[in-house]
C-alpha positions in Angstrom: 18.1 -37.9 101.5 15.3 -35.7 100.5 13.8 -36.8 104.1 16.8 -35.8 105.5 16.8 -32.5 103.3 13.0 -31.4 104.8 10.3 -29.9 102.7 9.3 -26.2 103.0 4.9 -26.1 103.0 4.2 -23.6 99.9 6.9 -24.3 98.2 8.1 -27.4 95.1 9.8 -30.3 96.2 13.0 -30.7 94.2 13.9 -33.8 95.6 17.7 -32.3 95.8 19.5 -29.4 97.0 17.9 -26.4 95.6 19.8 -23.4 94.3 18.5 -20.0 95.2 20.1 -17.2 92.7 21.1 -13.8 94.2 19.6 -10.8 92.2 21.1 -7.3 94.3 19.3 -4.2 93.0 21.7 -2.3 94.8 24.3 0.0 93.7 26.9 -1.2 96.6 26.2 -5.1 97.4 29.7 -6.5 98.2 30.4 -8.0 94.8 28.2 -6.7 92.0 26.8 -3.7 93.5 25.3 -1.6 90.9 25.7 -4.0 87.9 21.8 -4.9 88.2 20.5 -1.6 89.7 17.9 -1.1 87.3 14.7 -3.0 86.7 14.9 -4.1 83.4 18.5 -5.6 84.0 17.9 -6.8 87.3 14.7 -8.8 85.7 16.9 -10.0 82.7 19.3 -11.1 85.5 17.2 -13.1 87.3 15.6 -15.0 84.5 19.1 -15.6 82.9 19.8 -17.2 86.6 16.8 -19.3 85.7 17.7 -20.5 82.9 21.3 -21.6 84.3 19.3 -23.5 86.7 18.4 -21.6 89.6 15.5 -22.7 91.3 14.5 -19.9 92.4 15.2 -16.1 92.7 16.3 -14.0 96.0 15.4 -10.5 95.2 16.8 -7.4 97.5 17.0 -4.1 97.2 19.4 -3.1 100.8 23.4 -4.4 101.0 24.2 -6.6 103.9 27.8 -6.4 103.9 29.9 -5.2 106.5 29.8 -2.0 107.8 26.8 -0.9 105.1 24.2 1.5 106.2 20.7 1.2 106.1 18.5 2.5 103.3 15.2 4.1 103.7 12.1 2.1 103.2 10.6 4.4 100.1 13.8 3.5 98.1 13.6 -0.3 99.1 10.7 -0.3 97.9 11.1 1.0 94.5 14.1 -1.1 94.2 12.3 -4.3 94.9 8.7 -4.4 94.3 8.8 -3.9 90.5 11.3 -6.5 90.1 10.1 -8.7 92.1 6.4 -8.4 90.4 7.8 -8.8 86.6 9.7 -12.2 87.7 7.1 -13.6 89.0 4.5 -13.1 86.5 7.2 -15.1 84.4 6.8 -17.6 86.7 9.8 -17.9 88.5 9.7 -18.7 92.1 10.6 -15.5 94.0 11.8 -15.0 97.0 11.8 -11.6 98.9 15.3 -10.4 101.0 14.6 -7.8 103.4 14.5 -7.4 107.2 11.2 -4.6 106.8 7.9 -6.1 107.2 6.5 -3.1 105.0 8.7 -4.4 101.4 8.1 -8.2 102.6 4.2 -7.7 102.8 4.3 -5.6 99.3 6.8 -8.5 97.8 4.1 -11.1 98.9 1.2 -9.0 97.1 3.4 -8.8 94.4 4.2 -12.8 93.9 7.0 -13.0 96.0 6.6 -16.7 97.7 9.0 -16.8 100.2 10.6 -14.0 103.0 14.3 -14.4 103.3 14.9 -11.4 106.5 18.8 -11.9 107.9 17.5 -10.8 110.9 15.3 -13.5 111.7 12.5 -11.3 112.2 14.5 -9.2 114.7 15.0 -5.7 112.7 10.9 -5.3 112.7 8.6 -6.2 115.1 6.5 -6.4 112.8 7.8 -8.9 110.2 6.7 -11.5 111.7 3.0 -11.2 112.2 3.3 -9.8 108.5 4.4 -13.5 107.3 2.0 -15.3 109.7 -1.1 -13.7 108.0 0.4 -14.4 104.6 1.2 -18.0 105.5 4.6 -17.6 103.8 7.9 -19.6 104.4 10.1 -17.1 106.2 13.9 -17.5 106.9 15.3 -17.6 110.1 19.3 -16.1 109.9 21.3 -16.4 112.9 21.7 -12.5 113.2 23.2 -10.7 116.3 22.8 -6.9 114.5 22.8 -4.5 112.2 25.7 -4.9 109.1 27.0 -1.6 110.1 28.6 -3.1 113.4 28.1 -6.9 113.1 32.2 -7.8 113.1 32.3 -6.2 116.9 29.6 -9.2 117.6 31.8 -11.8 116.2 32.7 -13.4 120.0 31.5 -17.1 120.6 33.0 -19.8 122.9 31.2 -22.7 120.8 30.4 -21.0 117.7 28.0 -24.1 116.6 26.7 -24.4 120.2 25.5 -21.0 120.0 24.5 -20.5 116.9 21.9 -23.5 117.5 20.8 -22.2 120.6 20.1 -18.6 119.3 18.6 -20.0 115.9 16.3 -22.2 118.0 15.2 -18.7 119.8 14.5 -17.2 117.1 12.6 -20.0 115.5 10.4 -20.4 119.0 9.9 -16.5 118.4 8.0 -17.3 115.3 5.7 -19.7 115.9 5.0 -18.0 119.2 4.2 -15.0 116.7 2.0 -17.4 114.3 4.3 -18.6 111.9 3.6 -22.2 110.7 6.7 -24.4 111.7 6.4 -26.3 108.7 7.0 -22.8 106.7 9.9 -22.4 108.4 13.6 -23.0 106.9 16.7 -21.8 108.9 20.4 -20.0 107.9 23.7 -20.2 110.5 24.5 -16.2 108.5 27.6 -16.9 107.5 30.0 -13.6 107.7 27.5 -12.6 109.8 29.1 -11.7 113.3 31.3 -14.5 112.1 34.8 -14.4 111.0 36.5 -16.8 108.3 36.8 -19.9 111.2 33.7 -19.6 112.5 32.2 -19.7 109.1 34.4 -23.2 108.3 33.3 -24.4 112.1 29.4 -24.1 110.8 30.1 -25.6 107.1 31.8 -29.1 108.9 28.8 -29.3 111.4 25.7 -29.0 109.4 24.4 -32.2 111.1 23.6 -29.9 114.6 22.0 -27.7 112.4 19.7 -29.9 110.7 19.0 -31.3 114.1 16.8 -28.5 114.7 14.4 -30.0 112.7 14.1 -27.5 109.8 15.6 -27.1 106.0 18.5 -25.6 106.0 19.5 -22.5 103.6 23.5 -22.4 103.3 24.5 -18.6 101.7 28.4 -18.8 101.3 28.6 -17.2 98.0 31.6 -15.6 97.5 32.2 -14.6 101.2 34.7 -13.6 103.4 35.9 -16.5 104.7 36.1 -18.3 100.8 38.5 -15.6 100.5 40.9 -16.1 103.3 40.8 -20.3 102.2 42.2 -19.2 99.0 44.3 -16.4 99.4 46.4 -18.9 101.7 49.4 -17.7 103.8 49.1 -15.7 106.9 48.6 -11.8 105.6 47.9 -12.8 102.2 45.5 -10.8 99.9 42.3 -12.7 99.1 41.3 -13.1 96.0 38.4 -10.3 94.4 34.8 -11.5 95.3 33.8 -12.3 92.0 36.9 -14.8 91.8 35.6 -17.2 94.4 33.1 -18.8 92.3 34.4 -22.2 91.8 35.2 -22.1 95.8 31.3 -21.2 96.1 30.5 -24.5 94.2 33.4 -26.3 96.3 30.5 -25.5 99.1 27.4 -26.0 97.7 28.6 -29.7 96.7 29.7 -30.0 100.1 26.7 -28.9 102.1 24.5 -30.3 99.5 25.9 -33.9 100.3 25.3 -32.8 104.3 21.5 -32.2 103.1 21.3 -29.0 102.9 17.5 -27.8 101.9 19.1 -25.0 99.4 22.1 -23.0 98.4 22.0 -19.1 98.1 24.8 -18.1 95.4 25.7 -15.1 92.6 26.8 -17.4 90.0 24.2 -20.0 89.4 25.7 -22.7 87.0 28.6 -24.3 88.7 26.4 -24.7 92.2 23.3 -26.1 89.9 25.6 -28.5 88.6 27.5 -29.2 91.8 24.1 -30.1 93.4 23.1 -32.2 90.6 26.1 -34.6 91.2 25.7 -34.6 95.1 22.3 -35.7 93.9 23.5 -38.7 91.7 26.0 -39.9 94.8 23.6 -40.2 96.8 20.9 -42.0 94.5 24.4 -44.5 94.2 24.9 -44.5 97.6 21.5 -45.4 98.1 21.2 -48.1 95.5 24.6 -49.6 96.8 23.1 -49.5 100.6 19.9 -51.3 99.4 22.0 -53.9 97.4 23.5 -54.6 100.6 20.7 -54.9 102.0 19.1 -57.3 99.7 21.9 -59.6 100.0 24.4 -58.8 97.2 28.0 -57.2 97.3 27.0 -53.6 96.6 30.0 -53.6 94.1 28.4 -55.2 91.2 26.5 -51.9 90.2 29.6 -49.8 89.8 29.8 -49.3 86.6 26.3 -49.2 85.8 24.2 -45.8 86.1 20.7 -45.9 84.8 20.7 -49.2 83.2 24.0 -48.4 81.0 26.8 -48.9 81.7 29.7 -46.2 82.5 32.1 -45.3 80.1 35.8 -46.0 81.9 37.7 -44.5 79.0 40.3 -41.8 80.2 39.9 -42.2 83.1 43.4 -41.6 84.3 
């Protein structure tokens, strides 16, 4: 699967479904805006996401949600940069979330390994010759405009049609600008322009994303349309955003079985975990399928995982 999965140039190989942690220095993110909005928490935070098994760390210093306003570029700036710089001199991979060339390019010279814009390189004409002479991996988001406005853009007559189509624009619009493909890893923005069954229409066709030939980022952490799964009924109230956790990891085991390159999520442990297990079925899946291949029944092994053999007690 790790074929399947792709490999980012610049970046490890995990050989599963990596999980990205989400550190907002931001005093209004849409569920833990302002609990990190300081450096010296927001660099505790991210190393704590570390050590819960995050892969790597998605720093940003401007909300995305719905309806949020821009800030200026001075104050994204002093949000981001230290942070970013004291993580990685820890050595923690970093990864840089804005949609302005000028924090990405300060990010980089700071450690930052990775660009992660929602826009796609859209908001800033200048973003992406900024990663091209950096040779970073950049993110491509599906993105049809600013937060402040997005929900009016949330029309689609083949969500997943379009979405492929607009991603593969956007991805042409890179390399035409000098961005190596193989640097390249793409996001279908979920809750962006998207409402709850759009969002479920991307999840369930991963495969015509991944047919655009790039590792795929999945961010459903704790988002809109996790909320409106569990609140249930018609007109129900969703649960808080920090109560969708376990739904988050519900997704990340999902997507990771789909081979998904990497999940973006707040709470790191459940997802790091959920991806470890997706890992393990497909190493059975694969022994089992080469079994079969050899000649044998593909059943014998059941019970077996890494030479011992599985303990079946409570099992009901």
């Amino acid at each position: 699967m790790s074929t399947l999965r792709g490999r980012v140039a610049g970046l490890p190989d995990w050989d599963r479904c990596a999980v990205m942690g989400v550190v907002n220095v931001t005093p209004d993110s849409f569920s833990d805006g302002g609990l990190w909005f300081d450096t010296e928490l927001a660099v505790k935070h991210g190393l704590d996401l570390v050590a819960q098994g995050a892969d790597m760390v998605d720093v940003g210093g401007e909300s995305t949600r719905p309806g949020a306003a821009r800030v200026d570029e001075g104050e994204e700036l002093r949000r981001v940069v230290p942070v970013v710089r004291e993580l990685a001199a820890a050595g923690v991979v970093v990864s840089v979330d804005t949609m302005r060339a000028s924090v990405a390019e300060e990010a980089v010279e700071a450690g930052a390994c990775l660009v992660n814009d929602v826009s796609g390189g859209a908001a800033d004409p200048d973003m992406v010759p900024v990663v091209a002479s950096h040779h970073v991996p950049f993110v491509v988001m599906h993105w049809r405009g600013q937060s402040i406005d997005m929900n009016n853009r949330a029309i689609y007559a083949d969500v997943v049609g379009e979405v492929v189509d607009e991603l593969a624009q956007s991805m042409e619009r890179a390399v035409a600008g000098g961005v190596d493909p193989d640097r390249i890893v793409i996001d279908p923005g979920l809750g962006f322009a998207k409402d709850a069954g759009h969002d479920l229409a991307l999840v369930a066709h991963l495969p015509r994303l991944r047919a655009l030939g790039r590792p795929l980022l999945v961010a459903a952490s704790r988002k809109r349309f996790l909320g409106r799964v569990l609140a249930g009924g018609e007109g129900a109230a969703p649960p808080p955003a920090r109560e969708r956790d376990a739904a988050t990891a519900a997704v990340s085991a999902i997507v990771a079985r789909e081979g998904a390159w990497a999940v973006r999520v707040h709470e790191v442990r459940a997802s790091a975990d959920a991806v470890r297990v997706a890992r393990a079925v497909e190493n059975a899946a694969d022994t089992a399928e080469a079994a079969g291949a050899a000649g044998g029944t593909g059943a014998s092994g059941a019970g077996v995982t890494n030479g011992t053999t599985a303990d079946t007690t409570g099992t009901k």
